[in-house]
C-alpha positions, 0 to 999 in steps of 0.5 A: 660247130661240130661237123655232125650237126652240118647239113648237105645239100645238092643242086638239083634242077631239073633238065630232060629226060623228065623221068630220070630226075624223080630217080635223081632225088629219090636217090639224093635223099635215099643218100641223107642228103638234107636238101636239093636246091633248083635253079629258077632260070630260062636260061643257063649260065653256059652259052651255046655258042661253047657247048660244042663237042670239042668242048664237051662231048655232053654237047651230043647227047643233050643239044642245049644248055638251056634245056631248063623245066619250070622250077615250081613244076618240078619242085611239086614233082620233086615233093610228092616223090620225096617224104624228107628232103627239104626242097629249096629255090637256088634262088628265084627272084622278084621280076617274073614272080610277083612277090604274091604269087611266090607267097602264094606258091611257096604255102603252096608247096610247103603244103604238099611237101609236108613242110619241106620248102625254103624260099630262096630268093635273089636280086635277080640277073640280067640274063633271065629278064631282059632278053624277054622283054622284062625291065631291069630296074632297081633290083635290090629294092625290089628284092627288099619289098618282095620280102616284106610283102610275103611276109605280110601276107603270110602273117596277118589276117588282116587286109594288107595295104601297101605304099612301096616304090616298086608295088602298091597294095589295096586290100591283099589278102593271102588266105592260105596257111603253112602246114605246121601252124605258125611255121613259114617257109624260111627265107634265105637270101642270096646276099653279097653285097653290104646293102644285101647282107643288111636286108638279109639280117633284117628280113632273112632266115638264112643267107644263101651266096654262091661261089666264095672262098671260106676267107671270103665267106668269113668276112661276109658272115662277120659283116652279116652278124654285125647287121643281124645285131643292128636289126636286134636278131640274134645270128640263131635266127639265120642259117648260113648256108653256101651254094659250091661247085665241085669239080671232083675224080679220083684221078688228080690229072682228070681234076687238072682237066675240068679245071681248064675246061672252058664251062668251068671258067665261065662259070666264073665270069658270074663273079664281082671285079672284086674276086679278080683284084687278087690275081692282079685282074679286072672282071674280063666283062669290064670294071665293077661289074657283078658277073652274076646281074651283068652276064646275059650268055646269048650275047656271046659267040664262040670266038669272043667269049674264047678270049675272054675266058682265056683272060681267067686264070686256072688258079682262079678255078682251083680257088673258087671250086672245091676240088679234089679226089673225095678227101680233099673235098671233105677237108674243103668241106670242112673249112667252110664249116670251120668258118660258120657255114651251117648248110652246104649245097654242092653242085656237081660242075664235073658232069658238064666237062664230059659223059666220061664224068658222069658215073666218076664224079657221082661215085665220087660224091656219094663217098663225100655225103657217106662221110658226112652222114657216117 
């Protein structure tokens, strides 16, 4: 693929103060960004019980990670200040949306976006269901039924009957229409797994992971084309796109530091047992777990989640974030693109190591999007 024809994207959810993220993508497409993607969380990744100031001195500005705005207020907001920019859910899931409410909001917003929104979608995580009193149960068979049922509700005219194992439906209907005639919303799947990867080729648009090396990303995408062809789709079909943390500065001793923080690590226990096998470790949670589904952060104090970050090794950090001064960024960039990733969305993980970090990291990724764009 020549590199010109790669997208970038940015992670961009919303947190307070709520003026101050119009300013932030308005400036992401100003910079030619191709999309921003926001999170669909109650809570974040990063318990409280670490977001201390002698951990992060964000810590006294901002007095919770968890200070989170509803994803689809906050993407309409983000579609009437944008005219460009595609809006994306990184990703949303089908325990607290029931799949007709996102057909219906996702038609909703591509209307106000002028044909701008993506659907992004997961199996969900523990960490937003069952502290709220929401079952956890069966979750990829409820992704795969939540894709069908949209998608019916999408295309036909018909009244929609339904026998699935998680919903049953008795005369649906989805009046609404897409902005351009016949053009939905694509579906993009955050797919690991092999049984994910195989509702991905059958049913997706594109195929949205988090958080894997280029070797990695390779294997999943070869295993990916391999279902797609199963499915009789052609790869054109489906965009491969990769969700990356960046840890980046100028200065390779203040990349070194962020790379040992405590928030970089915990990032990481959202990992598989299988990303641990390599460095001669089991996921610090326990054997086989999903890091992403198991992970619920209010669970942990300060002393036992220390220890269990302790067990992750800072290569682990350097091999799982793109890290670096913007150059070696870019070269990291490039690699994914080398291997077939069609879509970046990059995260600034820089900015949740200290204030400090803030106009560094932004200085720093505005050269990496002006190199991409130029």
């Amino acid at each position: 693929m020549d590199i010109s024809d790669l997208k970038i994207g940015r992670e961009g959810t919303f947190i307070p103060p709520f003026k101050s993220n119009i300013n932030t993508v308005k400036s992401y497409e100003n910079e030619r960004y191709d999309s921003i993607f926001f999170a669909d969380h109650i809570l974040n990744w990063i318990p409280e019980s670490i977001w201390t100031p002698d951990i992060t001195d964000l810590a006294t500005v901002y007095p919770s990670p968890h200070l989170i705005y509803d994803v689809f207020t906050m993407m309409t907001v983000a579609a009437l200040h944008t005219k460009k920019i595609y809006l994306g859910t990184g990703v949303t899931e089908a325990f607290r949306r029931n799949p007709a409410v996102l057909a219906q909001t996702f038609l909703t917003l591509d209307e106000l976006s002028r044909g701008r929104s993506i659907l992004g979608i997961g199996a969900g995580e523990k960490e937003n269901t069952v502290p709220y009193g929401i079952k956890w149960k069966n979750p990829v068979s409820r992704l795969e039924e939540a894709v069908i049922i949209i998608r019916k509700l999408w295309e036909s005219d018909e009244k929609i009957n339904y026998d699935g194992n998680i919903w049953k439906l008795e005369n649906a209907l989805l009046r609404l229409n897409p902005f351009k005639k016949g053009k939905f919303p694509p579906i993009w799947i955050a797919a690991r797994g092999n049984r994910m990867l195989d509702i991905t080729g059958r049913l997706g648009d594109g195929w949205l992971p988090i958080f894997l090396k280029p070797e990695v990303y390779k294997e999943k995408l070869r295993i990916l084309r391999k279902y797609t062809l199963k499915a009789d789709r052609n790869m054109d079909e489906i965009t491969p796109a990769v969700i990356l943390g960046v840890i980046t500065d100028e200065d390779s001793e203040e990349v070194d530091k962020m790379l040992n923080n405590p928030i970089t690590k915990n990032n990481l226990i959202t990992l598989y047992n299988e990303d641990f096998k390599p460095y001669g470790l089991s996921h610090p949670l326990g054997e086989n777990i999903d890091g992403t589904l198991e992970f619920i952060p209010t669970h942990y104090d300060k002393e036992s989640l220390m220890q269990i970050l302790e067990k992750i090794p800072s290569k682990m950090c350097h091999d799982f974030y793109l890290n670096g001064n913007p150059d070696e960024i870019i070269g990291q960039i490039e690699n994914f693109s080398k291997v077939g990733a069609k879509h970046i969305i990059l995260f600034n993980v820089s900015i949740l190591c200290g204030l400090k970090y803030i106009p560094r990291s932004n200085k720093c990724m505005k050269k990496i999007i002006t190199y991409f764009k130029n």
